[in-house]
C-alpha positions in Angstrom: 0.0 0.0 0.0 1.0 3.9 -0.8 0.0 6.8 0.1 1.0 10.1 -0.2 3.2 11.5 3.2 0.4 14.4 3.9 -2.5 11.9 4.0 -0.9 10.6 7.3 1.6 13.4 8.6 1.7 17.1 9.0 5.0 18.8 8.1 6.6 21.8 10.0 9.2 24.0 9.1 12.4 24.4 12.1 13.2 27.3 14.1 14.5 30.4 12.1 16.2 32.9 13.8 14.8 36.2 14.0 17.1 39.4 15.0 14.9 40.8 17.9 15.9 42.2 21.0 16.2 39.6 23.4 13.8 38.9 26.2 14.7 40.6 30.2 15.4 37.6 31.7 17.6 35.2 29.4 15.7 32.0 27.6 17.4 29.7 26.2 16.5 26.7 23.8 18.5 23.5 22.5 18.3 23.3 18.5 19.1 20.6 16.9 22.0 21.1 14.0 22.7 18.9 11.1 25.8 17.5 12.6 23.6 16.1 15.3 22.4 13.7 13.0 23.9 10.9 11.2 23.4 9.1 7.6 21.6 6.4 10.0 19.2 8.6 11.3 20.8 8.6 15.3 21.0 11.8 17.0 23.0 12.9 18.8 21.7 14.5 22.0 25.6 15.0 23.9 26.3 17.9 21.7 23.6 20.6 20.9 23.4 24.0 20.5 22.1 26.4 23.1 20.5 29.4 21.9 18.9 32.8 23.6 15.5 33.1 22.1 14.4 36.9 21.3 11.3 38.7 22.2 9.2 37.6 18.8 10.9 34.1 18.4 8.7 31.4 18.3 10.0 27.4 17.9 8.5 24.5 17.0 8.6 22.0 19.9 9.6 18.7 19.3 8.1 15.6 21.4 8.9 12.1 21.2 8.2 10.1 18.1 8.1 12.9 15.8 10.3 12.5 13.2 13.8 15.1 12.1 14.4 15.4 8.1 17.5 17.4 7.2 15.9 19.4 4.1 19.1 21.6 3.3 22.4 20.5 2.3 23.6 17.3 0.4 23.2 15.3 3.6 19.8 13.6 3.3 19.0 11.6 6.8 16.0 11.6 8.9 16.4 10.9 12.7 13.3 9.9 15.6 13.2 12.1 18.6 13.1 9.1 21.3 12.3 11.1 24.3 10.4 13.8 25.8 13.1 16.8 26.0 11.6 20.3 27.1 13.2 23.1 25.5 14.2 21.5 22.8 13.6 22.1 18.7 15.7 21.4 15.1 17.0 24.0 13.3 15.7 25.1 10.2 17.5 22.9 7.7 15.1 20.2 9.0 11.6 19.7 8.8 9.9 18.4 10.8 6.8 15.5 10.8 4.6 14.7 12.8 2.6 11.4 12.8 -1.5 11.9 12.6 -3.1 10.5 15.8 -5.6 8.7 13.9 -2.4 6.7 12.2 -0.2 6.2 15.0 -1.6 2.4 15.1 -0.5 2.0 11.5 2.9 3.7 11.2 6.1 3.7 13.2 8.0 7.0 13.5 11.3 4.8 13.5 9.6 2.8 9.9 9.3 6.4 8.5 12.7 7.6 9.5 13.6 4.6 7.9 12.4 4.7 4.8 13.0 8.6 4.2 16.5 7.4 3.8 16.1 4.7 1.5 16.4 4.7 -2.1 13.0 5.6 -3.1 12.8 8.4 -1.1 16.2 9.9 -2.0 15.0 9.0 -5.9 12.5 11.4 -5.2 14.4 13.9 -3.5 17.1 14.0 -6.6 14.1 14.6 -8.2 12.3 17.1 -6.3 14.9 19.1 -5.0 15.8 22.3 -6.0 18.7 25.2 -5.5 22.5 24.1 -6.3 24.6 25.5 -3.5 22.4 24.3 -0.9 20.1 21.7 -2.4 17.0 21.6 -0.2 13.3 20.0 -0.5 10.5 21.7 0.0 7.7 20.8 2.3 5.3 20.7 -0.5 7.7 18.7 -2.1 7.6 16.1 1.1 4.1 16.3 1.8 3.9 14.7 -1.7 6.4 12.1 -1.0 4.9 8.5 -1.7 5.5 6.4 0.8 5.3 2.5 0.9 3.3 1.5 3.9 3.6 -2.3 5.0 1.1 -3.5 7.9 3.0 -2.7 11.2 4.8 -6.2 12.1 6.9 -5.5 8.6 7.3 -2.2 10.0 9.1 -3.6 13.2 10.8 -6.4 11.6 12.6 -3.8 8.8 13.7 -1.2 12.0 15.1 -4.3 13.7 17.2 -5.3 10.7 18.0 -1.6 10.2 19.1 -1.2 13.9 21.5 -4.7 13.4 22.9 -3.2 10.1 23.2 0.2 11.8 25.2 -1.3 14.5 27.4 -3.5 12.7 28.3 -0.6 10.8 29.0 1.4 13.9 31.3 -1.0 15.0 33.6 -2.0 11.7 34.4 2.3 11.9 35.4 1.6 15.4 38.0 -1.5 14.6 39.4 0.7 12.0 39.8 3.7 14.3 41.4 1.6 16.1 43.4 0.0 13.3 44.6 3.5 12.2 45.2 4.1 16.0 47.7 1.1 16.4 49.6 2.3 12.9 50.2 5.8 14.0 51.4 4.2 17.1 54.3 2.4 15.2 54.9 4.7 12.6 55.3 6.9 15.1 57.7 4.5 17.3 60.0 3.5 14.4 60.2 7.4 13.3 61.9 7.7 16.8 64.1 5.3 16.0 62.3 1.9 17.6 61.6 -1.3 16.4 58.2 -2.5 15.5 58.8 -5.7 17.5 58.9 -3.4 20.7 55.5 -2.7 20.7 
């Protein structure tokens, strides 16, 4: 089955910056930046920016299960916000989605995270996208996106094996870090002038 992303999600733009004066008393928000999330759609939630909100600034707040996809830039991802965070919204090279109520039984946030990072979608995107610079898609242009929509046990089955792939992938960049770690080590012992046998 496929349906079109707007019959069961509304899309948001992210916070945009306005220069206003800034508020008496100092408020501050957490916005999510591109680095924050990676080509498998994990966030990182260690390392965002902090930002003092001005008089007429408004964000859109983010709550668990809705869904992060970076719009601008050549680095097309889409994460799952996977907990309740107050204070907290994505910059505005995302947008932002937001599962209908009345299809939260039929769709997992983590399926459609999934799958805007999959080859159809990014087909699509290529397609869709526009500006050269800093390619970006529209929200009309994802509100249009089709999306393939198994029942929901395909749903978790396909997030588990992308979680497994996802992780093994995680951990091959690891062993070569640490790969490249041990060679500096020795290149770095023989350039003194030791032997590689003495590490």
């Amino acid at each position: 089955m496929k349906v079109n992303l707007n019959e069961i999600a509304d899309v948001s733009t992210g916070y945009i910056k306005r220069e206003t004066k800034k508020t008496a008393e100092p408020i501050y928000i957490s916005i999510i930046q591109l680095r924050n999330l990676n080509v498998n759609g994990v966030i990182d939630y260690t390392n965002i920016k902090e930002e003092e909100l001005g008089i007429n600034d408004r964000y859109p707040k983010l709550f668990s299960g809705d869904v992060i996809f970076a719009a601008k830039g050549s680095k097309r991802s889409a994460g799952v916000i996977d907990r309740d965070i107050k204070g907290i919204t994505a910059s505005n090279h995302y947008l932002i989605i937001r599962i209908r109520q009345e299809y939260k039984g039929r769709i997992l946030p983590e399926y459609l995270s999934f799958y805007l990072r999959q080859k159809p979608a990014t087909d699509y995107f290529n397609l869709h996208g526009t500006g050269s610079h800093m390619p970006f898609i529209s929200a009309a242009a994802l509100k249009e996106l089709p999306v393939e929509l198994p029942d929901i046990e395909k749903q978790k089955k396909t997030v588990e094996l992308d979680k497994l792939i996802s992780r093994e992938q995680e951990l091959a960049e690891e062993v070569r870090d640490l790969k490249n770690k041990m060679y500096k080590e020795i290149l770095a012992r023989v350039l003194s002038g030791g032997e590689i046998r003495d590490l």
